[in-house]
C-alpha positions as a Markdown table, in Angstrom:
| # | Residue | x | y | z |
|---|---|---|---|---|
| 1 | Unk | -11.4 | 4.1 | 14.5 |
| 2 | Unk | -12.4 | 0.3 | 14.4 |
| 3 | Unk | -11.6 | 0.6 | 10.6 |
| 4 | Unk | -8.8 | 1.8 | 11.3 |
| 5 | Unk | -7.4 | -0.6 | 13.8 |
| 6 | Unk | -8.4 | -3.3 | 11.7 |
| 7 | Unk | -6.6 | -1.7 | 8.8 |
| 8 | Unk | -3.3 | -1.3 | 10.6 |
| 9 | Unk | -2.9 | -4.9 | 12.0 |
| 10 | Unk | -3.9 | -6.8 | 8.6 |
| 11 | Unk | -0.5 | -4.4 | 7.2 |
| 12 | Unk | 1.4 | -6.0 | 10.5 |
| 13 | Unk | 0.0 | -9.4 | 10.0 |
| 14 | Unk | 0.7 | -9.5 | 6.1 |
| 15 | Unk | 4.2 | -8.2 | 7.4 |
| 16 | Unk | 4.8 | -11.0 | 9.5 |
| 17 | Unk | 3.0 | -13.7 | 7.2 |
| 18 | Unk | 5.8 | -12.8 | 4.4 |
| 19 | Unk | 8.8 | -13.5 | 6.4 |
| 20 | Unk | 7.4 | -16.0 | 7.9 |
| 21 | Unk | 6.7 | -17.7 | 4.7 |
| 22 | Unk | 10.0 | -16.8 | 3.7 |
| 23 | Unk | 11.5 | -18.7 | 6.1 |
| 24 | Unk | 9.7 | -22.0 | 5.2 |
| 25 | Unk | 10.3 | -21.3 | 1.5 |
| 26 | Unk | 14.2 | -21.1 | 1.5 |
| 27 | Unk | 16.0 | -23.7 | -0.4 |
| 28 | Unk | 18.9 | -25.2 | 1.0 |
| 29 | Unk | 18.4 | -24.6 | 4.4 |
| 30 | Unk | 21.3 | -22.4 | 6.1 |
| 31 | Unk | 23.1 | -23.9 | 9.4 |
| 32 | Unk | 20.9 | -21.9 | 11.4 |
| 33 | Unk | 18.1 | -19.1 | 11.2 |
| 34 | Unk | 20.9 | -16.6 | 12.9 |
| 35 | Unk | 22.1 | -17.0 | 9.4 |
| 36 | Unk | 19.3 | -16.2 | 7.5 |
| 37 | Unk | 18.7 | -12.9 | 5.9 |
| 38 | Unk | 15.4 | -11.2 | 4.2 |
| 39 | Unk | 15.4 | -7.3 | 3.9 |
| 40 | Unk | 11.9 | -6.1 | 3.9 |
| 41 | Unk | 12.0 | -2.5 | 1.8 |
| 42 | Unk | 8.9 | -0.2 | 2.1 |
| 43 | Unk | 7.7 | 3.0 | 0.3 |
| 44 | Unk | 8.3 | 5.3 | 2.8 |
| 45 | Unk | 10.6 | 4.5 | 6.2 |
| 46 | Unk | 9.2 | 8.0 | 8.1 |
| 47 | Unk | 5.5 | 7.1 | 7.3 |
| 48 | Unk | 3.5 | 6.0 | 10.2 |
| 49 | Unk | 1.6 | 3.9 | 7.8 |
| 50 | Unk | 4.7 | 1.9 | 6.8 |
| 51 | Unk | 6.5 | 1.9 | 10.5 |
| 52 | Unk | 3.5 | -0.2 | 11.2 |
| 53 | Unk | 4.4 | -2.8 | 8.3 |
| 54 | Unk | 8.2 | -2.4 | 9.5 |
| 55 | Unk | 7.3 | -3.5 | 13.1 |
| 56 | Unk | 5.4 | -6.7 | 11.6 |
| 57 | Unk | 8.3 | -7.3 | 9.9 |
| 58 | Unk | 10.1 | -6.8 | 13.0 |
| 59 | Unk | 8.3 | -9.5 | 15.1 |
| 60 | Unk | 8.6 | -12.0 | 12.6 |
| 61 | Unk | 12.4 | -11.4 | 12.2 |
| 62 | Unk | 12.4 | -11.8 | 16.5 |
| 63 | Unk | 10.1 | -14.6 | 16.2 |
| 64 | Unk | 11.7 | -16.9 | 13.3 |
| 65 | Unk | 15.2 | -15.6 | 15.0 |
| 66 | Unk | 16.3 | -14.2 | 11.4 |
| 67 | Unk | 17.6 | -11.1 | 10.5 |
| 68 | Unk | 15.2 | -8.8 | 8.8 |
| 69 | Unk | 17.0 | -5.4 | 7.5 |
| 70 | Unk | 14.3 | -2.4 | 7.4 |
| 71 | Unk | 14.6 | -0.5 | 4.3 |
| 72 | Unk | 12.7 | 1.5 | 2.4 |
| 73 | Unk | 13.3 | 5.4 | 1.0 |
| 74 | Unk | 12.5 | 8.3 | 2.7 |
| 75 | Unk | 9.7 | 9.2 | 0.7 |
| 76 | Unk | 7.2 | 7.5 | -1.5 |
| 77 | Unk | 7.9 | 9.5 | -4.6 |
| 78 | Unk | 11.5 | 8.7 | -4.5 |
| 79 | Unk | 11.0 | 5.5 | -7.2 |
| 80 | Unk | 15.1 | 5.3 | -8.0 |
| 81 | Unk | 15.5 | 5.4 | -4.4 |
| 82 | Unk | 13.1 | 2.2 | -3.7 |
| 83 | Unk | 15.0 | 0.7 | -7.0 |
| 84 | Unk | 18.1 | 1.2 | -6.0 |
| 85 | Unk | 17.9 | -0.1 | -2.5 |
| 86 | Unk | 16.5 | -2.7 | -4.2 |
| 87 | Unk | 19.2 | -3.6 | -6.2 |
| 88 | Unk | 21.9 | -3.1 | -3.3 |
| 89 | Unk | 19.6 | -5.6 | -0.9 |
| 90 | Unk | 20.5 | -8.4 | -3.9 |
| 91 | Unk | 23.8 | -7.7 | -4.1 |
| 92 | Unk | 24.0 | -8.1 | -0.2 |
| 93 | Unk | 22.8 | -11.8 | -1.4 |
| 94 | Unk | 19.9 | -12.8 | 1.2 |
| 95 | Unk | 18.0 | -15.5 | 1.2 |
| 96 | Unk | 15.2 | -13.5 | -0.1 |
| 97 | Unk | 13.3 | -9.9 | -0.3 |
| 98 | Unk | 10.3 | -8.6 | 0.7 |
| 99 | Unk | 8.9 | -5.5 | -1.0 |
| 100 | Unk | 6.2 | -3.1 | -1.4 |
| 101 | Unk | 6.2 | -1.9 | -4.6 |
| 102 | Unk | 6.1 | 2.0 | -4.8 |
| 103 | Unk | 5.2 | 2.4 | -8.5 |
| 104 | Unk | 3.7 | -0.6 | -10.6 |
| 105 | Unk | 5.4 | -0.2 | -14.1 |
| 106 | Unk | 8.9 | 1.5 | -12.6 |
| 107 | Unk | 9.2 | -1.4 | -10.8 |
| 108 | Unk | 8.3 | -4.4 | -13.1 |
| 109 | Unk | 11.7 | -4.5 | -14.3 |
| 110 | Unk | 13.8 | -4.4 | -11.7 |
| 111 | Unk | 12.1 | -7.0 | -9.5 |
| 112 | Unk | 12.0 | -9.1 | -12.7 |
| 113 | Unk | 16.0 | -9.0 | -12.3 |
| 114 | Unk | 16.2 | -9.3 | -8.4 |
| 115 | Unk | 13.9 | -12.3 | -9.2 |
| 116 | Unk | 16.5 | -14.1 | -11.1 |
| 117 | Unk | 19.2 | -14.1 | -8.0 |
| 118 | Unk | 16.6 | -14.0 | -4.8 |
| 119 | Unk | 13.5 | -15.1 | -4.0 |
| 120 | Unk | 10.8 | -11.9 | -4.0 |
| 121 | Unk | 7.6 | -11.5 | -1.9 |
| 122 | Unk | 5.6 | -8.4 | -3.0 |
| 123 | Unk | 3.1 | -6.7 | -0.3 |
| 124 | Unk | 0.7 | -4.3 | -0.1 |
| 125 | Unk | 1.1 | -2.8 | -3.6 |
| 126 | Unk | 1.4 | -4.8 | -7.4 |
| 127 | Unk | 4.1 | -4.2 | -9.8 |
| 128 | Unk | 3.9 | -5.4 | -13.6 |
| 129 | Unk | 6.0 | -8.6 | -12.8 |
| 130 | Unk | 5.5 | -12.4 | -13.0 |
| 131 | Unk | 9.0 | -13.0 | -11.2 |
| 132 | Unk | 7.4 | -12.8 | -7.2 |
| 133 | Unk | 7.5 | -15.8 | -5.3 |
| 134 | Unk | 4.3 | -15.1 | -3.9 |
| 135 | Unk | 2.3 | -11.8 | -3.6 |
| 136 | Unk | 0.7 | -10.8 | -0.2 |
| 137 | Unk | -1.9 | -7.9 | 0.1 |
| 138 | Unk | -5.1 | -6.9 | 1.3 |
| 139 | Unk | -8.7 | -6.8 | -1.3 |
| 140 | Unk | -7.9 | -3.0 | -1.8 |
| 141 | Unk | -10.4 | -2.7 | -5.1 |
| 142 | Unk | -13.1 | -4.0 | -1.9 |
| 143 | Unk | -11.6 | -1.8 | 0.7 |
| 144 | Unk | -12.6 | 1.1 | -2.2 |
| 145 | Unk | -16.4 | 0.0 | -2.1 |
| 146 | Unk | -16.3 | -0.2 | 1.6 |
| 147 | Unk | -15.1 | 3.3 | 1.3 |
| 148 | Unk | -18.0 | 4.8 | -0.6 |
| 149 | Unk | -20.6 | 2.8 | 0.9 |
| 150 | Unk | -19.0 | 5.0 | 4.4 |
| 151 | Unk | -19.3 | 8.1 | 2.7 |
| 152 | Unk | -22.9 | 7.6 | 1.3 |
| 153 | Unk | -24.1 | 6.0 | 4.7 |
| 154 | Unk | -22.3 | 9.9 | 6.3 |
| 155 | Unk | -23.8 | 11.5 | 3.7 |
| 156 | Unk | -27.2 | 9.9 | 4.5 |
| 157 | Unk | -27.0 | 10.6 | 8.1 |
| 158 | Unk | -26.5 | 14.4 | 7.5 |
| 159 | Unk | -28.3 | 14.8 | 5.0 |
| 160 | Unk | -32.2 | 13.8 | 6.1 |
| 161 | Unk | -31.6 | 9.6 | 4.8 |
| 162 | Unk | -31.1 | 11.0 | 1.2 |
| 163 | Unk | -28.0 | 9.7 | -0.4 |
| 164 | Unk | -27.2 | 12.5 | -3.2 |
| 165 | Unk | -24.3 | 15.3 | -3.9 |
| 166 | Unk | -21.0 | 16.2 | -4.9 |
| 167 | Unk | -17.8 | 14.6 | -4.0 |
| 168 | Unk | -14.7 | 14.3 | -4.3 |
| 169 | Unk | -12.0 | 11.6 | -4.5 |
| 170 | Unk | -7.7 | 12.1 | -3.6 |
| 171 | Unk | -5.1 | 9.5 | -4.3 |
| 172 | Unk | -2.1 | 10.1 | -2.7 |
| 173 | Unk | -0.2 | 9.0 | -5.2 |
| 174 | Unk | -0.4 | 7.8 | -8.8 |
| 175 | Unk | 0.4 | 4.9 | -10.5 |
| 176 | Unk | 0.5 | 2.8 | -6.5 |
| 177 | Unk | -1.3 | -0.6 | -7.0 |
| 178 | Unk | -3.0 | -0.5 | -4.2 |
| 179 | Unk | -4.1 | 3.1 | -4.5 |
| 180 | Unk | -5.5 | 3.0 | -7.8 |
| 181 | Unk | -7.3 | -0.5 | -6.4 |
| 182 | Unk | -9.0 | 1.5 | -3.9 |
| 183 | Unk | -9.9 | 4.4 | -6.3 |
| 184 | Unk | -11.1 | 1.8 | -9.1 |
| 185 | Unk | -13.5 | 0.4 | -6.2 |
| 186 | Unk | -14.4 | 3.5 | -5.1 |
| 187 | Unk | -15.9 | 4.4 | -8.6 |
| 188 | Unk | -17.0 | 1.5 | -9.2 |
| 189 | Unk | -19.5 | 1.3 | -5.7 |
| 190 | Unk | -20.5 | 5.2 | -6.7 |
| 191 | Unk | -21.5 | 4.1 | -10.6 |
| 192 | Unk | -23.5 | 0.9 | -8.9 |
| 193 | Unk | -24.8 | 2.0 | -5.9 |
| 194 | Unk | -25.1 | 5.6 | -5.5 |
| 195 | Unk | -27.0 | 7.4 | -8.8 |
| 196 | Unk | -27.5 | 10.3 | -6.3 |
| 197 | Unk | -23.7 | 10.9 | -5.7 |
| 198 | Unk | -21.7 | 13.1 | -8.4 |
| 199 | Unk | -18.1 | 12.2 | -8.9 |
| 200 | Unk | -16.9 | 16.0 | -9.5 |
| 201 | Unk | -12.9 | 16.1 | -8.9 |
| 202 | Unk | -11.2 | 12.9 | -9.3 |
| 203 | Unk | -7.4 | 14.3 | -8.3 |
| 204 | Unk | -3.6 | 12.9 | -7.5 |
| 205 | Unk | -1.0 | 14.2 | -4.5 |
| 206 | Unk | 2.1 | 13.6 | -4.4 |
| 207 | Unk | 2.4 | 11.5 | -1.1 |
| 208 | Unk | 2.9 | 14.3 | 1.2 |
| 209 | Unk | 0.0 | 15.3 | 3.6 |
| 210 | Unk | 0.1 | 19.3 | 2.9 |
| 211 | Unk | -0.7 | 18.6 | -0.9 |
| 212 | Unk | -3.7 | 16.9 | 0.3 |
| 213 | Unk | -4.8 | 19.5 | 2.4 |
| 214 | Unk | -4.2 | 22.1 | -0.2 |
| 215 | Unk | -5.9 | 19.8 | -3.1 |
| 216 | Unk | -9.2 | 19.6 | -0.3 |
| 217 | Unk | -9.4 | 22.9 | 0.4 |
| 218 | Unk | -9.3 | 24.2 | -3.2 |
| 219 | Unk | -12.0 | 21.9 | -3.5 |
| 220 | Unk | -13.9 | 23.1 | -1.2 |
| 221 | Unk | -13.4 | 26.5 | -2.3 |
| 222 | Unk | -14.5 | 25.5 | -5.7 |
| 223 | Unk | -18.1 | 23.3 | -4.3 |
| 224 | Unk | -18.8 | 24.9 | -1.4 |
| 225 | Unk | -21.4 | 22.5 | -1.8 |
| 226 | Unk | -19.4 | 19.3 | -1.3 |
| 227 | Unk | -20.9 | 16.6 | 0.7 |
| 228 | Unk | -17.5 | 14.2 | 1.1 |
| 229 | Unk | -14.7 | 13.3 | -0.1 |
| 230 | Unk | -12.9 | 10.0 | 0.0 |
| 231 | Unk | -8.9 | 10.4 | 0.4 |
């Protein structure tokens, strides 16, 4: 749960560090901050995970005294949806954008054309673009070893102090910076650390929590001798 915590208020504070970054980084200067604009669009508006960054986003905009839109689609597999609120947030002309990239190479492009009207802070997730302003995130590939040194400290624990079995790793979704950041540290701290541990399934969801479940269980079902899995 203290992982957790932690967790949650870096993805406020990184919220609130981009607008208010934002707001020192505009050029002119408007008449006042009332009339200052900077959408912030996320991957996923119903997600509790992303409500956090939205309420971040949310002090800073009560804080600065700007007005900070909350976008974002309904779903983190909706890529057009994130692109074309995108490209409706730069027609609204603000002084600048924040976004969280849902898929790295979908979104390369367009940002590289919002980037040529607007100022754009990326968060949380990469995209294959050199047009953001400035790029704000957490050490996922780290949070991914910190992750399977958890698991083979668990593992440990249950398992008389020795360190060795199958298991399994889930990403939500594919091609999500910071997801495949956490899954490239993840391998990575098994290959260096943990000889005794066995990668067997290595598998993608598609964002929702019930594909998860049903990806866990068949795993399960296929090694009933799973130790862990990290997901």
């Amino acid at each position: 749960m203290k992982f957790v915590t932690s967790l949650l208020n870096r993805r406020a504070f990184v919220a609130v560090a981009a607008a208010s970054m934002l707001a020192g980084a505009m050029h002119p200067a408007p008449v006042s901050a009332a009339d200052v604009t900077i959408p912030i669009i996320v991957k996923d508006t119903t997600s509790f995970y992303w409500q956090i960054v939205l309420a971040g986003a949310r002090k800073a905009g009560k804080d600065l005294g700007i007005n900070v839109p909350e976008l974002g689609a309904q779903a983190e597999t909706d890529v057009n949806g994130q692109i074309s609120i995108l490209e409706n947030a730069v027609a609204g002309n603000p002084a600048a954008i924040v976004i969280a990239p849902t898929e790295a190479k979908a979104l390369g492009k367009p940002i590289d054309e919002a980037a040529t009207k607007v100022k754009v802070i990326g968060i949380d997730s990469s995209a294959e673009s050199k047009a953001f302003t400035s790029f704000l995130t957490t050490d996922n590939v780290q949070g991914g070893r910190v992750a399977a040194d958890g698991l083979a400290a668990a593992i440990g624990a249950a398992n008389g102090g020795k360190v060795e079995g199958k298991v399994a790793l889930i990403t939500a979704l594919p091609g999500a910076g910071s997801l495949e950041q956490r899954a490239q540290g993840f391998k990575e701290q098994l290959k260096a650390k943990y000889p005794g541990l066995e990668l067997v399934a290595d598998k993608y969801a598609d964002g929702q929590a019930t594909t998860g479940l049903n990806i866990a269980t068949d795993l399960i079902t296929a090694n009933p001798d799973l130790k862990g899995s990290f997901a």
